[in-house]
C-alpha positions as CSV (number, residue, x, y, z in Angstrom):
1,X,-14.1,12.2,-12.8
2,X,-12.4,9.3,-14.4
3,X,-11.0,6.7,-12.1
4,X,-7.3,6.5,-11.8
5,X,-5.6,3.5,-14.2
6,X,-3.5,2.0,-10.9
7,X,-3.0,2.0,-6.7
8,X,-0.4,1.6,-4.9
9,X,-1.3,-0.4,-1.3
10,X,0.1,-2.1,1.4
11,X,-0.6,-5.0,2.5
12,X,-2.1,-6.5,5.9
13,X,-2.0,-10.1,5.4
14,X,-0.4,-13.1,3.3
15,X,-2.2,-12.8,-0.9
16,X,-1.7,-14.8,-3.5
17,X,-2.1,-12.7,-6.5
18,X,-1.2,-14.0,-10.2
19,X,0.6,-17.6,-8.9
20,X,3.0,-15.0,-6.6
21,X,3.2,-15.4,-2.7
22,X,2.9,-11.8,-1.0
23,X,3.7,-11.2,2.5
24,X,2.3,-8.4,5.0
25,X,4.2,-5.3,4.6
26,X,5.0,-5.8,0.5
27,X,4.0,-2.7,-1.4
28,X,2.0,-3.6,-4.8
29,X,0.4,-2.1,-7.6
30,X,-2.8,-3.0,-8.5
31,X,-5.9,-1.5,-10.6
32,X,-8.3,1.0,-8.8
33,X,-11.2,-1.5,-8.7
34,X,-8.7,-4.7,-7.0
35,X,-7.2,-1.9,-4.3
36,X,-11.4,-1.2,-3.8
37,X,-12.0,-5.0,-3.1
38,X,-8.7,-5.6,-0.9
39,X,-10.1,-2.5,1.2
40,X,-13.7,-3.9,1.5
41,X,-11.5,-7.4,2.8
42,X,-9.1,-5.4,5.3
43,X,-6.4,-6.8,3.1
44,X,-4.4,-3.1,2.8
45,X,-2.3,-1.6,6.4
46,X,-3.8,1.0,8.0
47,X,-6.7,1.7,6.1
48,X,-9.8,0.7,7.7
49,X,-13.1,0.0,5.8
50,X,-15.4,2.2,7.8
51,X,-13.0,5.2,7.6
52,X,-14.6,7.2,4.1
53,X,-11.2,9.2,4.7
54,X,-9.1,6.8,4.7
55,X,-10.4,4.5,2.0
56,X,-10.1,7.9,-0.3
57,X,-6.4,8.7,0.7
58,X,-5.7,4.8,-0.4
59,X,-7.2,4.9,-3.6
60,X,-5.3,7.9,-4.8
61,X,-3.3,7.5,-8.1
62,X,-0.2,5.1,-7.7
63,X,1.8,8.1,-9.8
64,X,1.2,10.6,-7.0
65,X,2.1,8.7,-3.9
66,X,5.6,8.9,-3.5
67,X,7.7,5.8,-3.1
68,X,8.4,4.6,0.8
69,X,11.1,5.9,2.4
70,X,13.6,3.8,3.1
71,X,16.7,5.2,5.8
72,X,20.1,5.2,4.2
73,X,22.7,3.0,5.7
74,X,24.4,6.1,6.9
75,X,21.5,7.0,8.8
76,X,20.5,3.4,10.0
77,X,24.2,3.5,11.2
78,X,24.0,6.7,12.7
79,X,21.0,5.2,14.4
80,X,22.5,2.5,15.7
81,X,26.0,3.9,17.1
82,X,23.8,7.2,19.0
């Protein structure tokens, strides 16, 4: 089965990747064997190392994953006024 070209992860902690400051939290694209080493370092959110599971659901293709969710103001006001 051929590896997938690109993952999509999340990070856990501050990286500095290509001269560019990340931040916990930012969502980034990077090539299947990079999102294998940031596992291994516990660099990507919610996916722990030991968990065979978990490391699979985190290297899925980037193209399948859907984008994060973000609420809509209408529902971050809705939210906030209930």
């Amino acid at each position: 089965m051929a590896q997938p070209d690109s993952v999509r992860i999340v990070l856990a902690h501050h990286l500095t990747r290509g001269g560019e400051q990340l931040l916990p939290g930012d969502e980034i694209e990077v090539p299947h064997y990079e999102a294998q080493q940031l596992i291994g370092a516990g660099y990507v959110a919610d996916v722990d190392p030991a968990d065979s599971a978990a490391v699979a659901k985190a290297l899925a293709p980037a193209e399948s994953k859907p984008a994060m969710a973000k609420p809509t103001a209408n529902k971050a006001a809705g939210l906030a006024s209930g």
